[in-house]
Structure formats: structure tokens, C-alpha cells
C-alpha positions in Angstrom: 58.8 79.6 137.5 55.7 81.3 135.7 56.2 84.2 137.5 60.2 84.4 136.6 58.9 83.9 132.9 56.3 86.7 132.7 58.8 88.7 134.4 61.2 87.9 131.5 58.5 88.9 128.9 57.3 91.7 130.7 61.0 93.3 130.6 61.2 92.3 126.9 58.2 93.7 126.3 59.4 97.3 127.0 62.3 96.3 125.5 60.7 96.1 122.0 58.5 99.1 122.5 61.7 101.2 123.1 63.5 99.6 120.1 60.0 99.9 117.7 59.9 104.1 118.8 63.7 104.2 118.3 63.5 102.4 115.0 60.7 104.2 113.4 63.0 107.4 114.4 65.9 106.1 112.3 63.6 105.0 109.7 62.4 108.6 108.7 66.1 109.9 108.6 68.0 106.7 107.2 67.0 105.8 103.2 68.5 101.8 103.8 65.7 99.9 103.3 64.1 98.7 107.1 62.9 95.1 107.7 59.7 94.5 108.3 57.2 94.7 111.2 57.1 90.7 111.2 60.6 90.2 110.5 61.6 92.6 113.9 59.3 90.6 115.8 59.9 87.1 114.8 63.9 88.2 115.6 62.8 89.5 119.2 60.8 86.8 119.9 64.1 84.6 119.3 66.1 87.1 121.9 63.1 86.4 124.2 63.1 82.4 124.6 67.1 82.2 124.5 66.7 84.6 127.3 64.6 82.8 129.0 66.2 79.5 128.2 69.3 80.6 130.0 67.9 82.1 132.9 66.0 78.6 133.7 68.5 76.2 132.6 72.0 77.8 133.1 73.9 76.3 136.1 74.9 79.9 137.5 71.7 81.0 137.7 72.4 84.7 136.8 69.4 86.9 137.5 67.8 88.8 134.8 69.7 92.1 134.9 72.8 89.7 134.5 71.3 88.3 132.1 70.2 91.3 129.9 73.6 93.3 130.9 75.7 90.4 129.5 73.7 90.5 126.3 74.2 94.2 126.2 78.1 94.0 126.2 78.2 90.8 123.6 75.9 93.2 121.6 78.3 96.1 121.6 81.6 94.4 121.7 80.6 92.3 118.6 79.6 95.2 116.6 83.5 96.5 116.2 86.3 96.5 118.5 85.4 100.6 120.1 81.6 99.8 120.9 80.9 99.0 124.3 78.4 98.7 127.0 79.1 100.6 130.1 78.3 99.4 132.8 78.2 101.8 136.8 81.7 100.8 136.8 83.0 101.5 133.1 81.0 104.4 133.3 82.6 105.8 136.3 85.8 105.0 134.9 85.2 107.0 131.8 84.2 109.7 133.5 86.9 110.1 135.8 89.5 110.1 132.7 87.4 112.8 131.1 87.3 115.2 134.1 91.0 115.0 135.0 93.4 113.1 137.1 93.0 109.5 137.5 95.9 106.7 138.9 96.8 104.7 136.1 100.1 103.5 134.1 100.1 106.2 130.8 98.9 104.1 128.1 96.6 104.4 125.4 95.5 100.7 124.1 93.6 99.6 121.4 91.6 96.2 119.7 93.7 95.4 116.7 92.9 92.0 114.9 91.2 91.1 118.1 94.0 91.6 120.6 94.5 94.1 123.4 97.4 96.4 121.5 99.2 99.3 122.8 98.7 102.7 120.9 100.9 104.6 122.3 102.5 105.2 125.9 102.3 108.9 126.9 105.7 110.3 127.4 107.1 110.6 130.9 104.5 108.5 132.3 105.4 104.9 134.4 104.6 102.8 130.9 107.0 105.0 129.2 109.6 104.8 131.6 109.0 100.8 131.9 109.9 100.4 128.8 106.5 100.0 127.1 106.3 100.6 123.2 103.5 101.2 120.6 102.7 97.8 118.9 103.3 95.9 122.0 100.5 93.1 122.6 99.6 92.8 126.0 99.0 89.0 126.7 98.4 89.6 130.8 97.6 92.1 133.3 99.2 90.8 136.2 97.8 87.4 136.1 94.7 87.5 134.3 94.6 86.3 130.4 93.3 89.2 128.1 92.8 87.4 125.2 88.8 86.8 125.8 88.8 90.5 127.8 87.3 93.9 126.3 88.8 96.9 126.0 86.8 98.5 128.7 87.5 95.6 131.4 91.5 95.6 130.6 92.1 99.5 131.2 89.7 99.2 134.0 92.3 96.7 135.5 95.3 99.0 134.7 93.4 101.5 136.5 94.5 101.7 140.2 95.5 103.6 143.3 98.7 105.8 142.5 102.0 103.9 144.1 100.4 100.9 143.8 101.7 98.0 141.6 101.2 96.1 138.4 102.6 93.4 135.9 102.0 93.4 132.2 103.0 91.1 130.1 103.6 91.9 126.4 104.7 90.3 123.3 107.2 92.4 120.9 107.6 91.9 117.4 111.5 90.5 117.4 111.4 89.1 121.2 111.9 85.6 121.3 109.8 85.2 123.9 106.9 87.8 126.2 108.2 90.3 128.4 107.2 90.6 131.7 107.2 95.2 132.9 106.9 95.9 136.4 105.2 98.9 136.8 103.7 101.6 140.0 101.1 103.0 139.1 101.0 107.2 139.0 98.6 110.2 138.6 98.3 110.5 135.0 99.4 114.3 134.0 100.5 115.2 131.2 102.7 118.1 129.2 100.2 118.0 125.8 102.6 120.9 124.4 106.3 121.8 125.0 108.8 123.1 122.3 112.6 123.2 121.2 115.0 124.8 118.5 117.6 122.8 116.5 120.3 124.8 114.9 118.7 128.3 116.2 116.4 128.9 113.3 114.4 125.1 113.0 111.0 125.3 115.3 110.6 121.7 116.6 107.3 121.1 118.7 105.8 118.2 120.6 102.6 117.2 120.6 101.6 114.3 123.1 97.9 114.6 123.0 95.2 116.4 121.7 93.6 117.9 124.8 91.7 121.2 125.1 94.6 123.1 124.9 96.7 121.8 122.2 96.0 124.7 119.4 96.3 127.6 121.8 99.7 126.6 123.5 101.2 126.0 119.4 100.0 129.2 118.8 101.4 130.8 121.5 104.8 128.8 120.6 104.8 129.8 116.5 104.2 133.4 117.6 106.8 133.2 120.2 109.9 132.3 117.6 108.3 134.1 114.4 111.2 135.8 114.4 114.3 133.3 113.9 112.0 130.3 112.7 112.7 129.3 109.2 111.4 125.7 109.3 109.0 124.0 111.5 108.9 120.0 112.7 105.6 119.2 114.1 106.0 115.5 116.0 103.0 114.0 116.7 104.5 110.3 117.2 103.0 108.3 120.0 100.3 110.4 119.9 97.2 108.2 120.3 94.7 111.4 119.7 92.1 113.2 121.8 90.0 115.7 120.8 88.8 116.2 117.5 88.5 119.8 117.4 92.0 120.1 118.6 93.1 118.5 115.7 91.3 120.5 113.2 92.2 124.0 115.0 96.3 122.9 114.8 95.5 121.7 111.0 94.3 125.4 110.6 97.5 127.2 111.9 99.2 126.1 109.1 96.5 125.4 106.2 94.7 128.1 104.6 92.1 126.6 102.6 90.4 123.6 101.8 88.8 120.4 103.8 90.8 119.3 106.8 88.6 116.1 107.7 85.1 115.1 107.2 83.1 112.1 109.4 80.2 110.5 107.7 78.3 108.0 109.2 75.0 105.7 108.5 72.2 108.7 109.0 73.0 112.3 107.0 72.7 114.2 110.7 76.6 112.4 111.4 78.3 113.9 108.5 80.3 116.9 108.9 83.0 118.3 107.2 85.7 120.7 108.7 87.7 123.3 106.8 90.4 125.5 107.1 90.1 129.4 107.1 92.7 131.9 106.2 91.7 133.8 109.4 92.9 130.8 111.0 96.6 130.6 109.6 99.5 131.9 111.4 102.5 129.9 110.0 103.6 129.4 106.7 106.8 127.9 106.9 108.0 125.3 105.2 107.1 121.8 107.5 107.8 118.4 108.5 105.7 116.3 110.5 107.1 113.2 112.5 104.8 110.1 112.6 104.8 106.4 113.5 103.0 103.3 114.7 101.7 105.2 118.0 99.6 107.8 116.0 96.9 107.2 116.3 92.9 109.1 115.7 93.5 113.2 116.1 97.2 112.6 115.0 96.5 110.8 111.9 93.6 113.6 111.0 96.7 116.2 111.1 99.2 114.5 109.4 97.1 113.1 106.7 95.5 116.4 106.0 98.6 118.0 105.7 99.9 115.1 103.4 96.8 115.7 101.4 97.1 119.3 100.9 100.6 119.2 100.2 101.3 121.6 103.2 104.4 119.0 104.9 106.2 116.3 104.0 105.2 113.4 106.4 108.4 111.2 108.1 108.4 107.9 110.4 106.2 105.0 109.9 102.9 104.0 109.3 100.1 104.9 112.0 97.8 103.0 114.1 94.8 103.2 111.5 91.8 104.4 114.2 89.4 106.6 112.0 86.3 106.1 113.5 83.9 108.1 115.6 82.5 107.0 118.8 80.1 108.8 121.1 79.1 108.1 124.7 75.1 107.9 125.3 73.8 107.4 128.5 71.0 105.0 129.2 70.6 105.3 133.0 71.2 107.5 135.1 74.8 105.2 135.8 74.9 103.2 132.7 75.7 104.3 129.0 76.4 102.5 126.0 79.8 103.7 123.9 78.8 103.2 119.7 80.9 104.1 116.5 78.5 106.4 114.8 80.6 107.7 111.4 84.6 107.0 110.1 86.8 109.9 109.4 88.0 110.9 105.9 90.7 113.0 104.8 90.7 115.6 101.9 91.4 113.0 99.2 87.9 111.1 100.5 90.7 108.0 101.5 89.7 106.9 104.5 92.1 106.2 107.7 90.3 103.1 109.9 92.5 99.9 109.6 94.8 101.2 106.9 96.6 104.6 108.9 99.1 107.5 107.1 101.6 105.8 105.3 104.7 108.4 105.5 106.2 110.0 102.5 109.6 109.1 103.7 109.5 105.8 105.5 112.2 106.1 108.3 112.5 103.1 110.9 113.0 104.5 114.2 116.7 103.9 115.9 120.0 105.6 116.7 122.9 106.6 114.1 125.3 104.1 114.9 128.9 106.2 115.1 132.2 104.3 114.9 135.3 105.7 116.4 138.4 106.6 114.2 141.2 106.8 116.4 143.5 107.2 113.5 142.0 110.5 111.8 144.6 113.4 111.9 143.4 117.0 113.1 144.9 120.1 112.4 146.0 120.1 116.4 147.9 116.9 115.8 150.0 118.8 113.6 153.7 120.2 114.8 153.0 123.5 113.1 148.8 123.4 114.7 147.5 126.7 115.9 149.0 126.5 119.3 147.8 130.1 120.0 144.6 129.6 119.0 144.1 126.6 120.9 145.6 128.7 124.3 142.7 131.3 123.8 139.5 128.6 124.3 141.0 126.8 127.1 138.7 127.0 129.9 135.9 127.6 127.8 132.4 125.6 128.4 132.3 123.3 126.3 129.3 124.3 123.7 128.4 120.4 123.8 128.0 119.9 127.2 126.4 123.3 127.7 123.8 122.3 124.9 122.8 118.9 126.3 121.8 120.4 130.1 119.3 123.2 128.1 116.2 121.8 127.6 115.3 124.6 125.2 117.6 122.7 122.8 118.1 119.8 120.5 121.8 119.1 120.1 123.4 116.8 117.2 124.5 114.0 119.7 120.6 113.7 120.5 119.8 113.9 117.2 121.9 110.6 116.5 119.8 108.9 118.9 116.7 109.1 117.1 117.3 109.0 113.6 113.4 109.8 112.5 114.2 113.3 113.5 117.6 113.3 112.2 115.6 112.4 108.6 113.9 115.1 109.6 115.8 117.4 110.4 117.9 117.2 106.9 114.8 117.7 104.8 113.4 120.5 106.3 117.0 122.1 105.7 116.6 121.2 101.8 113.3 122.7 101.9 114.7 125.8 103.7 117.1 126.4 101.0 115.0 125.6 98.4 112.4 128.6 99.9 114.8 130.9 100.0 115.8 130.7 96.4 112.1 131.2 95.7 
């Protein structure tokens, strides 16, 4: 047992060299006052005998990598709900999502008031054709509880061989009781960027996800209808982010001038500050941007920007509220550590972590509910209706029917299914009008 115990302080040992050389770096650059030499020590020395404590008394008898591994991950995961401790697997994991195609279910979760919470599903993805929603609190992945579970461990779980299955259980705000999906499991690809036009001259354009190519492929699309666009409507709901460059280069397509998004964070190296450039600007049309409770990180630096600078006039409901930064440093050659370095703020200097974009028109999502009229007289109900007139479009395609198989197209009977973009849709006419009067 002395062996096992000088073993123990030998590994703490190096432990507090590395932390003393790391600490006197962050003292030189950070002006919040440092605690002392003896105050550092007495504080390791504590780490040291619960460490050792545990590894003789605890009736598992975890070894000492265990040991210092499971100290690592409470460390991280107690700091705030995106800090984590990677371990060969996480890491792995990570990795694999960041080079490309991984099997998994298409949802982006988050920690929100300590519960495993769903962001977002990604359109066209199993989760979102399960029936998953933003908001929903996922109470079980197939049979294991994740109410004690870190984020890293719970999409680790939903990770899995493509075709293969998986049960979530969720509770909705307004179910009377948790829902149980049923879901396969899928290669993960996704269409970041695709576009429509409403009533020939309104721009409407999708934005999933903030990956590499988000600003190039919007460019390409304003340039594409310059020509008939009056009015564009830029939806970024159930967007849970991606990268943060992304999100400034599409904040510049439409903003001219001023600061998009700054981070600061605890040492003056973190902050940054991003502006836009008139170089950058390619539309200047009057703009709506769709939001709601699955925005999330990139999307709420794009729509609360815009809000800021006056540039759009922000529809839906209230984002996710993610507006910190986190940054991936490796420790081992297999093992890395994931640590919130700064928060995001907007123009205004408000800040977006826990509180979100509240909209400037709150819209609850939904469909227009029509009612039938069977009583209402038309003019071909009439004995003296134009009978001719009616004789020259029969046979023709209906314009209706035509307009709901083009997928280049938003027709009204869609737009009564998703009254956000209806909202939308009526107030980027007003602002239309009102520009043209101008």
C-alpha cells in the first residue's frame, strides 16, 4: 500500500508542477488578483489525500487513471453545462462529427436548467421525421435514465450504426404524460442552404446550419434572383448554429457597417470583435428573419445583430439562449478537455447566454385554422355567370396543384400551415410598399 500511495503523490506531484507553470502563465496576462503560493498548495494537498482516500477505501477499487479521469469530468461538467472532459471515446466522437458523415438521429441537444434538452432537430433527418421538436426534454435513451448523464455521454449513446435502432423518451410542454419516438438511425447529411420564392418577387431562404459553406451558397442565391427580388425572408428557425465565421460572413451580406458580434472572455487574448464591411454587402432589401426556440448559438448572432442594427424585423419566438464560446484542447495525444473560454455579445453589448433573441413580433408557431362556407355565393353560381369565360379555362392545370408539386415555390395553402411565415410574409409586403414610396 506504500507503494500505491507514493505512486498517488508522485502523479500529483506533476500534476501541480503543470498547474504552477500554467498558472503563473495566466497570471501575467489576467489582472484578477491570484491566490497565493500557500493557498494553491494547501487546496492541492486536499485533492491529494481525498484521492488517495478513495483509491484505498472505495469498494470498486478504481485504479488511479479512473480515479483522476473521473475527477477530470466532475471538474469540467461542474464548471457550466458545455465544459467537458474528453475522454479516447468522446474525443473520437467529436472528431468524427467535425470531419463529416457520422450515423446518428439529427439532433442538436443541449443542458438547460440541468436537463438534457433538444435544440433543434435538423430538417429531413430521422428525429425530424419522428416527430422530435425543439424544447423537448429527453428523460431516456432507450432505457438508460439521463438525468445524472452529461452531454457528451448522452449524444454518444444516440450515436450508432446507420439502420440501426433507438428509443427516446421525451417530455413536451402540454403532454400529459412522456412520449416514447422510435427512431433508425441514418447518415447525418445535411442541405445547410436551399431557397424559394413566394408571390414571384419575395426571396425566402433556409438556413439549417452554419457549416462552411453557408455565406457562399446565400450569396450565390441573392445574386441569382437580384432581379425580381423585392423582399427577402431569412429563416434561421431550428437552427442550433455552427460556425462562427459563417454567421458573421451572412451578417455582412446584408449589413454594411458597424459591429456584428464580439466574444470576450476572462484573459484580453479571447476578445474579439467582428464587423461588417461595405465590400461585403450585396443585398439591401428590405428583410425579415424567422426565429424560434431552436435557434440557437450562430443563429442567434445573426438575428440579434440584425435586430440591433435595425437591418430586419425579427419574427417567431424566443431562442435557445447559447452565447458562449467553447474551444477543444487536447491533452493527450487521444484525450482533450472542451472549456467555455468567452460569451458572445451583440452590437448593443446585451449579451445572448441564458436569456436568447426575443422577436420583435412574437408569433406562436401553428397552422391558420380555415373554416368552410358552403353557403358563400360566387359569380359562377349566378344564372347570368360568365358561362363563356368559364368554357375557355376548362382543361387548364390547375395553378394550385401545379404550385404545390414545384419545390421552387411557396404557395398560400402552405403558407397556412405555418403561420410564423405567413406573419412573415405580410410584413415584408408592408415594408415593400412602404420602400417603394421612398
Amino acid at each position: 500500500m506504500k507503494n500505491k500511495k507514493m505512486m498517488v503523490v508522485g502523479f500529483i506531484s506533476a500534476i501541480t508542477i503543470s498547474f504552477a507553470l500554467s498558472t503563473s502563465l495566466i497570471a501575467k496576462s489576467d489582472p484578477v488578483a491570484q491566490p497565493s503560493e500557500a493557498s494553491r498548495l494547501q487546496s492541492l494537498a486536499k485533492f491529494t489525500k481525498v484521492l488517495s482516500i478513495v483509491e484505498q477505501y472505495n469498494v470498486d477499487g478504481l485504479g488511479i487513471d479512473q480515479l483522476i479521469d473521473k475527477s477530470l469530468q466532475g471538474l469540467l461538467s461542474n464548471l457550466d453545462a458545455h465544459s467537458s472532459f474528453l475522454d479516447k471515446k468522446s474525443f473520437d466522437s467529436l472528431k468524427s462529427q467535425t470531419d463529416g458523415e457520422f450515423g446518428g438521429l439529427g439532433i442538436t441537444v443541449g443542458m438547460r436548467d440541468n436537463v438534457l434538452t433538444v435544440i433543434a432537430p435538423i430538417e429531413g433527418t430521422p428525429a425530424d421525421k419522428a416527430g422530435i421538436k425543439a424544447g423537448d426534454i429527453i428523460l431516456k435513451i432507450n432505457d438508460k435514465p439521463t438525468l445524472s448523464m452529461n452531454i457528451d455521454d448522452a449524444i454518444s449513446l444516440m450515436r450508432g450504426t446507420p439502420k440501426t435502432p433507438i428509443d427516446l423518451t421525451v417530455i413536451r410542454k402540454g403532454a400529459a404524460e412522456p412520449l416514447k419516438f422510435h427512431i433508425i438511425r441514418d447518415i447525418i447529411t445535411v442541405e445547410s442552404v436551399y431557397t424559394r420564392t413566394i408571390d414571384d418577387n419575395i426571396l425566402y431562404i433556409r438556413v439549417t446550419s452554419f457549416d462552411k459553406k453557408v455565406a457562399t451558397d446565400v450569396k450565390a442565391a441573392l445574386k441569382k434572383h437580384a432581379a425580381k427580388s423585392k423582399g427577402v425572408i431569412l429563416d434561421l428557425r431550428n437552427n442550433p448554429g455552427g460556425l462562427l465565421d459563417q454567421a458573421v460572413e451572412l451578417t455582412d451580406l446584408f449589413v454594411d457597417e458597424g459591429v456584428i458580434v464580439s466574444q470576450k472572455g476572462r484573459n484580453k487574448s479571447d476578445d474579439v470583435s467582428y464587423s461588417a464591411t461595405k465590400k461585403g454587402t450585396v443585398c439591401r432589401l428590405p428583410m425579415i428573419v424567422l426565429i424560434n426556440e431552436g435557434s440557437a448559438s450562430a443563429s442567434e448572432i445573426v438575428s440579434g445583430a440584425m435586430q440591433d442594427l435595425k437591418r430586419a424585423v425579427i419574427v417567431g419566438a424566443t431562442t435557445f439562449g447559447k452565447g458562449s464560446v467553447q474551444v477543444v484542447m487536447p491533452i493527450t495525444d487521444v484525450e482533450a478537455i472542451k472549456l467555455t473560454i468567452a460569451r458572445y455579445y451583440l452590437p448593443s453589448g446585451r449579451t445572448i447566454q441564458a436569456v436568447g433573441v426575443v422577436p420583435d413580433v412574437e408569433v406562436d408557431a401553428g397552422e391558420i385554422k380555415k373554416h368552410e362556407n358552403n353557403f358563400n355565393i360566387k359569380e359562377a353560381d349566378l344564372k347570368k355567370h360568365l358561362q363563356g369565360e368559364l368554357e375557355k379555362i376548362e382543361g387548364m392545370i390547375d395553378v394550385t396543384e401545379a404550385n404545390a408539386t414545384n419545390k421552387t415555390i411557396i404557395t398560400k395553402e402552405q403558407l397556412t400551415k405555418d403561420i410564423q411565415l405567413k406573419e412573415g410574409v405580410g410584413i415584408i409586403k408592408a415594408l415593400i410598399i412602404v420602400k417603394g414610396k421612398e
